[in-house]
C-alpha positions in Angstrom: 1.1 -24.0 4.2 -2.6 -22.7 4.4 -5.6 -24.8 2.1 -4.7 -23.5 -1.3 -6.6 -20.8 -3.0 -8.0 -23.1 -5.4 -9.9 -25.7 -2.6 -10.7 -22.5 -0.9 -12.5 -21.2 -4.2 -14.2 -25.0 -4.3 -15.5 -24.7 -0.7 -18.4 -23.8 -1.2 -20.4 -25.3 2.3 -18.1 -22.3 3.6 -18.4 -19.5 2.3 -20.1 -16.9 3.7 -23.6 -16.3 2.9 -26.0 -13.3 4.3 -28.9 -16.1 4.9 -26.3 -18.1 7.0 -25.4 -15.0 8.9 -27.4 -13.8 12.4 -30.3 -11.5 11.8 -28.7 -8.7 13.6 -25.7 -8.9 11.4 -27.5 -8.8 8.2 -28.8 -5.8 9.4 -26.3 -4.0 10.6 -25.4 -4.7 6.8 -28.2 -4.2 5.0 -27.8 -0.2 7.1 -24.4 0.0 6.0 -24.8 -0.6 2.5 -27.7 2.3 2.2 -25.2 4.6 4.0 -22.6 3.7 1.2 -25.4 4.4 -1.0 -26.6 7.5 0.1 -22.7 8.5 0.3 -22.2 7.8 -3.2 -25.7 9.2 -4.3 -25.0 12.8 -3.0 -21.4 12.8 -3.9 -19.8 12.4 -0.3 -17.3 10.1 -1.9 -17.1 5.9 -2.6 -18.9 5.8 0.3 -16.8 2.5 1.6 -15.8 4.2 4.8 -18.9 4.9 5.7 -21.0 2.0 5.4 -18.3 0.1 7.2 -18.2 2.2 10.1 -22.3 2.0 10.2 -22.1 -1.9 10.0 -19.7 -2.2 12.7 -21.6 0.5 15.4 -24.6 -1.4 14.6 -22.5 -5.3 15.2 -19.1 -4.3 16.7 -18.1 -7.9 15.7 -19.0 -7.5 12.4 -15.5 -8.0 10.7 -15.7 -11.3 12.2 -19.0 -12.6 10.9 -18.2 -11.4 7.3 -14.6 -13.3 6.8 -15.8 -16.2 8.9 -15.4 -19.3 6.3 -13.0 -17.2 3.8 -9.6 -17.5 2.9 -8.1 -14.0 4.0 -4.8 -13.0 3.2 -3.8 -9.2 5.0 -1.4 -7.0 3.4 0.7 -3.9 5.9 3.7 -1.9 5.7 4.2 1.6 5.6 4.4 1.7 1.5 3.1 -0.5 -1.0 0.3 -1.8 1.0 -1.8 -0.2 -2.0 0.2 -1.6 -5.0 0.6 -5.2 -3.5 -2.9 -6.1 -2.6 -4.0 -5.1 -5.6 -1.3 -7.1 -7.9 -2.1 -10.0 -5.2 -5.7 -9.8 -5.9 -5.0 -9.6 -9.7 -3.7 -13.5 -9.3 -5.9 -14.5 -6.9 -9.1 -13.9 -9.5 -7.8 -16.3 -11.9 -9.4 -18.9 -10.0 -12.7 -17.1 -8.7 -13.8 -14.1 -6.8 -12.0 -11.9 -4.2 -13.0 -9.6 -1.8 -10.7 -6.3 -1.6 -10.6 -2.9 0.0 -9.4 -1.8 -3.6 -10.0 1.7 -2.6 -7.1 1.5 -0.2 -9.5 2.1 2.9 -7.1 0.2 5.2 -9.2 0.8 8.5 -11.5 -1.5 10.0 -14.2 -0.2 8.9 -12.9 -0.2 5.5 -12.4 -4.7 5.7 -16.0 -4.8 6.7 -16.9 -2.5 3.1 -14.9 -5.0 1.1 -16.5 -8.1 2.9 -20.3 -6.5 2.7 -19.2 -5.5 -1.1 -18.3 -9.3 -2.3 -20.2 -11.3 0.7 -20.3 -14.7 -1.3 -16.5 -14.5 -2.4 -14.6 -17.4 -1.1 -11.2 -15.3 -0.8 -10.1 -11.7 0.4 -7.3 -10.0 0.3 -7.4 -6.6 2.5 -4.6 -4.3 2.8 -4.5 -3.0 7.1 -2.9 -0.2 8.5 0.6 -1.5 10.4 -1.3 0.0 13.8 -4.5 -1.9 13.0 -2.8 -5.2 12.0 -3.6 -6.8 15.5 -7.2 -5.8 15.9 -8.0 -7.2 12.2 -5.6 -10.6 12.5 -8.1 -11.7 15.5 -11.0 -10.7 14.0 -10.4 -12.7 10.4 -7.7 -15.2 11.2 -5.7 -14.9 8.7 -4.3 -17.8 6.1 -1.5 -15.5 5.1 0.1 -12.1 6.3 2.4 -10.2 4.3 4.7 -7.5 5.9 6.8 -5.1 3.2 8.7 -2.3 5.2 8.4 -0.2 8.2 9.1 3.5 7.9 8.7 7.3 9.5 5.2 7.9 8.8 2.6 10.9 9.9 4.8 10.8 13.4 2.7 13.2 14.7 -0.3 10.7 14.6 1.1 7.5 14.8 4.3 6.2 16.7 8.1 5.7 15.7 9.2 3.3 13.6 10.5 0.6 16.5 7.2 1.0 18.2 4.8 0.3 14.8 7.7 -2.6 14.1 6.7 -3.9 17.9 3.2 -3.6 17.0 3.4 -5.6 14.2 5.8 -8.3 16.2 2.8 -8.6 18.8 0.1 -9.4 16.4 2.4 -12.3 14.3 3.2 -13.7 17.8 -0.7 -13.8 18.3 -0.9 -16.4 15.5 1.6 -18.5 15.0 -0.1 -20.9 12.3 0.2 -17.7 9.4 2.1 -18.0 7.3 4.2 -14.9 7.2 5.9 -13.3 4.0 8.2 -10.6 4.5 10.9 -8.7 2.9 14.0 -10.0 4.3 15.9 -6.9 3.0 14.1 -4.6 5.8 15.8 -4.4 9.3 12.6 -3.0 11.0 10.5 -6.1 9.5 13.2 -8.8 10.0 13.4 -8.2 13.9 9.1 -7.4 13.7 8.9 -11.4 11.8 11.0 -12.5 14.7 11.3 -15.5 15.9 7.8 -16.7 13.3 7.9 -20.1 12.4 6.1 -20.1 9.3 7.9 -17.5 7.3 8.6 -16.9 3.7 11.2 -14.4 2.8 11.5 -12.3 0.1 14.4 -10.2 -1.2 11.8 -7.4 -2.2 14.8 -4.4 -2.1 15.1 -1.8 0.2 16.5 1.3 -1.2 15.7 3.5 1.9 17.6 3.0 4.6 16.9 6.3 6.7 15.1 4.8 9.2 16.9 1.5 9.5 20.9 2.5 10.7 20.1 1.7 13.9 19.7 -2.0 15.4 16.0 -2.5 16.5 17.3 -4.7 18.5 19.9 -3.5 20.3 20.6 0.1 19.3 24.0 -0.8 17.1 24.9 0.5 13.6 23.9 -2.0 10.5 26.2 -2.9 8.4 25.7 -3.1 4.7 27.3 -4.5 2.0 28.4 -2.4 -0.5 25.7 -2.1 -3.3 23.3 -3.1 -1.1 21.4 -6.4 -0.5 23.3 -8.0 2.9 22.9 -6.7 6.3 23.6 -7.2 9.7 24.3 -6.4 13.3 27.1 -7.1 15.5 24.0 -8.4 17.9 23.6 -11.2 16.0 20.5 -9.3 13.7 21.0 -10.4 10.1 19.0 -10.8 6.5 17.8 -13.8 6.2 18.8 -16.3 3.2 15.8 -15.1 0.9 13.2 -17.7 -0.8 12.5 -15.3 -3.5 14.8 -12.2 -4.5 13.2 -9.5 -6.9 15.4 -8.8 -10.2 15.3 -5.6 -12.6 11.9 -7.6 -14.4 12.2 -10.6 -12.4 12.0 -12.5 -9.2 14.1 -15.9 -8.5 13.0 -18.5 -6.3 15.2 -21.8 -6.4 16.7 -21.5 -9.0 13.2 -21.0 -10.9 13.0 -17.8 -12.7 9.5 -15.9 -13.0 9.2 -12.8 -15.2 7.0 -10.2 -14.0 6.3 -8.1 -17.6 4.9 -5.2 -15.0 3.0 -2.4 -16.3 3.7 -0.2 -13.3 7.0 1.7 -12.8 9.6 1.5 -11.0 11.7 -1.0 -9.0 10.1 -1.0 -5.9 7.3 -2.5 -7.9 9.0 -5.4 -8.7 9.5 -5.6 -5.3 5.8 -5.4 -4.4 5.4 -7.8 -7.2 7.9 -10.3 -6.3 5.7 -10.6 -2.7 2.5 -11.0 -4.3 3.8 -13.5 -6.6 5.1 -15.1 -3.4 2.3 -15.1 -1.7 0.0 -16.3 -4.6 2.3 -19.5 -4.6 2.3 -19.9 -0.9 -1.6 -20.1 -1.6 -0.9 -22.8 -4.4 -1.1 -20.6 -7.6 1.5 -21.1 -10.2 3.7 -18.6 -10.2 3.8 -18.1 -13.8 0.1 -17.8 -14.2 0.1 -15.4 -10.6 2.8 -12.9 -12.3 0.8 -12.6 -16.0 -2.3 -11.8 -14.0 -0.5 -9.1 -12.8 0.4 -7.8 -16.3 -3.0 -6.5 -16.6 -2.4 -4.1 -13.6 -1.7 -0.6 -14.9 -2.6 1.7 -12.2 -3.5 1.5 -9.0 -6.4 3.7 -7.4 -5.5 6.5 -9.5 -2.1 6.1 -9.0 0.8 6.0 -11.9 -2.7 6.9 -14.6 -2.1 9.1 -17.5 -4.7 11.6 -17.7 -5.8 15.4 -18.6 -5.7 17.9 -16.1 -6.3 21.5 -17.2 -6.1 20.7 -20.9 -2.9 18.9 -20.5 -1.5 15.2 -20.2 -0.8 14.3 -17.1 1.2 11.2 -15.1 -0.4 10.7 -11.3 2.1 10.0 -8.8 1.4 9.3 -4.7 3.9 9.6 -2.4 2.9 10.0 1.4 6.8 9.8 3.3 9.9 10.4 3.0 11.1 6.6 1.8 7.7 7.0 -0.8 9.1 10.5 -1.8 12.7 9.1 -2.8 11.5 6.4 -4.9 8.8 8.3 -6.6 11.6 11.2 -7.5 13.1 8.1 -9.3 10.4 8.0 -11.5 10.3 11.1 -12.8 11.2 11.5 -16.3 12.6 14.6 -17.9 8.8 16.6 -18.1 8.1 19.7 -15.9 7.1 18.5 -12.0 4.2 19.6 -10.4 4.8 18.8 -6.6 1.5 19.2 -4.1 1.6 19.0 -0.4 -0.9 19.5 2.0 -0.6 18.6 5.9 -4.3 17.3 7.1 -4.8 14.9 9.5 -4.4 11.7 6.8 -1.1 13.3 5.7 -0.3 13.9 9.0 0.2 17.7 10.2 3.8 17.7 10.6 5.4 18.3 7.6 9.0 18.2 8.7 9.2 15.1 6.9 9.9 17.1 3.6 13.6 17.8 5.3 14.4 13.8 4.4 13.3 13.4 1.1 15.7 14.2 -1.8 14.6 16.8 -3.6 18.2 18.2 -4.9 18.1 15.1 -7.0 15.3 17.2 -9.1 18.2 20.0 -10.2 18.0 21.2 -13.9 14.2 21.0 -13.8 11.5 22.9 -14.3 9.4 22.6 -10.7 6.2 24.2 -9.0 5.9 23.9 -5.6 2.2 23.5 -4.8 -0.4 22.4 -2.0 -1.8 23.9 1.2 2.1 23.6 2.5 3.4 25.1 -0.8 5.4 27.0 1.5 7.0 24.9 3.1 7.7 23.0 0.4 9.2 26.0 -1.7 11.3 27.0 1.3 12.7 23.0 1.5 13.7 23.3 -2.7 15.3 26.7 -2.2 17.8 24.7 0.3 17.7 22.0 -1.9 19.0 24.6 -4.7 16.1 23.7 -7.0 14.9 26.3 -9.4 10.9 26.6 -8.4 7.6 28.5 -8.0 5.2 28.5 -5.8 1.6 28.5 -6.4 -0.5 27.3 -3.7 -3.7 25.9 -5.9 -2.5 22.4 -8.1 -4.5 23.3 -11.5 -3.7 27.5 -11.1 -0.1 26.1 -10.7 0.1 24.1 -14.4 0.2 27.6 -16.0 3.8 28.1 -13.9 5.2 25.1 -16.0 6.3 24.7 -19.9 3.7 23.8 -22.1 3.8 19.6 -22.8 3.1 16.7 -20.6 3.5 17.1 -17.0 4.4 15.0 -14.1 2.1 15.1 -10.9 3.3 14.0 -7.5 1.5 14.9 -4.7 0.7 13.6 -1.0 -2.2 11.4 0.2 -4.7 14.5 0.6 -3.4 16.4 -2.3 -3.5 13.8 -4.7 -7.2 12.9 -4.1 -8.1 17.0 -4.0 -6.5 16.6 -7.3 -8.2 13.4 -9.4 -11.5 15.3 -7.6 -10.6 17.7 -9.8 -9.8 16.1 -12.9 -13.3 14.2 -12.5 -15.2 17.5 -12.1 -13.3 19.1 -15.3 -14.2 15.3 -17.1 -17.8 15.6 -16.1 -17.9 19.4 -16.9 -16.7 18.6 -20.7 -19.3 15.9 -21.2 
């Protein structure tokens, strides 16, 4: 197992330290933190990209330099990346600083903002893009790297599923002393772990299983027990015997039960949940004190908030695919749905994608269809048989819906176009 979070929190000869650090690195940081600056000053955003992407034009091995010395734990997967890291990170601070792209900037660029942000904290945890996982492993070396699914996502950007999976197989392979948890209920990540040594599996749930019916392996149809859980392939392909397994509020691990008294929704949170906790042990926190830091969690970047948007209450929902789609439909309660959609390039400009998700399952509600794809949306509900209307602008669309609370779910673009506007309304009111 890697040195526990707790002697990594007490190495202090290690840690990182600007005065430590070559001249030319400090700065190349010392010019990526004005950028961020300036970026924030004159409202251009958080400014995290940016002064990342500064520090590392300036010293292209930047990312290296900043987590040499630190503990450094890398979250991927298509969804939950978000959720996990930040739960993870939660545990994690009960015994000292971490470092943490909590913005969700998953690039590169965005590691080196969390490093600059937090350069004398002993730990990090850094969610990374599934296609960017190799590139950031051999930069940081990793104590610990957690994999949670592998889905269809922005295709017209990125690669099919097997080919991100193979990706993600190739950089584990490059470093075989990480520990590796993973959700042994996931086809696509069992065959990506592979043949890793060093793994802890986790029965995190998998409820989508669109892009999974076919053997990675070999091409053959998986078979599933009925109500889910086991899997396998006449190949030889099969879930592993899980370490941990995620309950309704819950996760097991021999015979040791942890609650997880979650504040977030939804049982794909446990499931994100049940990994961090997994993780945080593998680190050597307790697991009972690693899930009631998690507790405190109650949304993440925006995500699951309850706030006021046009003079009315408001839940914030983000789903980006069609497996985030189906579980995020779950959620919804019995208010009015506001649904936004765009299609830029970090949605992904294809929007077929809307074809898979299951929007019948929204019948007997009332639904606006909104976004710069309203269209598209509000021709895949009139297929889906879903009473709707279409109004292109979010906020002009709340007037389409019953007075009351509302429910929000939106894509990646759409949903940040959206809390932009919520913050402007906020500022205008004070």
């Amino acid at each position: 197992m890697p040195q526990s979070v707790t002697e990594a929190v007490g190495s202090t000869p290690t840690r990182p330290s600007p005065r430590r650090q070559g001249l030319w690195l400090r700065g190349a940081v010392r010019a990526g933190v004005a950028a961020s600056s300036i970026s924030r000053n004159v409202g251009l955003g958080a400014g995290a990209i940016i002064g990342g992407r500064v520090t590392m034009a300036l010293a292209p091995s930047a990312l290296a330099g900043l987590a040499a010395g630190r503990q450094v734990v890398l979250v991927t997967g298509t969804n939950g990346k978000t959720t996990t890291a930040h739960l993870l990170a939660a545990a994690l601070r009960t015994v000292g600083p971490v470092a943490h792209n909590a913005t969700g900037a998953n690039m590169p660029d965005g590691a080196v903002a969390a490093l600059m942000a937090d350069p004398a904290a002993p730990v990090a945890v850094l969610e990374v893009d599934e296609l960017h996982l190799a590139d950031v492993a051999d930069a940081v070396a990793p104590a610990v790297i957690v994999v949670l699914n592998l889905t269809r996502d922005q295709l017209d950007r990125g690669s099919e599923v097997r080919s991100v999976a193979a990706a993600v197989s190739a950089a584990l392979a490059a470093h075989p002393d990480t520990v590796v948890v993973a959700n042994a209920d996931d086809p696509m990540v069992v065959w990506a772990v592979g043949a890793t040594a060093r793994v802890v599996w986790v029965a995190a749930g998998s409820r989508w299983t669109g892009d999974a019916n076919a053997c990675p392996r070999c091409g053959g149809t998986v078979h599933r027990d009925r109500g889910g859980g086991a899997w396998r392939c006449g190949c030889g392909l099969t879930r592993p015997v899980p370490d941990w397994t995620a309950g309704s509020a819950s996760t097991v691990t021999g015979g040791r039960v942890i609650a997880l008294p979650l504040r977030l929704p939804g049982s794909f949170n446990v499931g994100n949940a049940a990994v961090a906790t997994a993780t945080a042990t593998a680190l050597g926190l307790d697991p009972d004190v690693a899930a009631a830091a998690m507790s405190t969690t109650s949304e993440v970047a925006g995500r699951y908030a309850m706030t006021t948007l046009h003079g009315r209450r408001a839940r914030m929902l983000l789903a980006k695919n069609p497996a985030g789609w189906a579980e995020t439909l779950h959620l919804l309660g019995e208010h009015p749905v506001l649904l936004a959609v765009n299609a830029r390039e970090a949605d992904g400009r294809d929007s077929s994608w809307l074809w898979d998700v299951p929007f019948e399952n929204l019948v007997s509600r009332h639904v606006v269809a909104s976004g710069e794809r309203a269209a598209d949306l509000g021709v895949r509900l009139t297929y889906a048989g879903i009473d709707h209307t279409t109004v292109p602008d979010p906020i002009a669309a709340l007037d389409a819906l019953p007075p009351g609370p509302v429910d929000v779910a939106a894509n990646y673009t759409a949903f940040h176009r959206i809390r932009r506007r919520i913050d402007t309304e906020r500022g205008s009111a004070e």
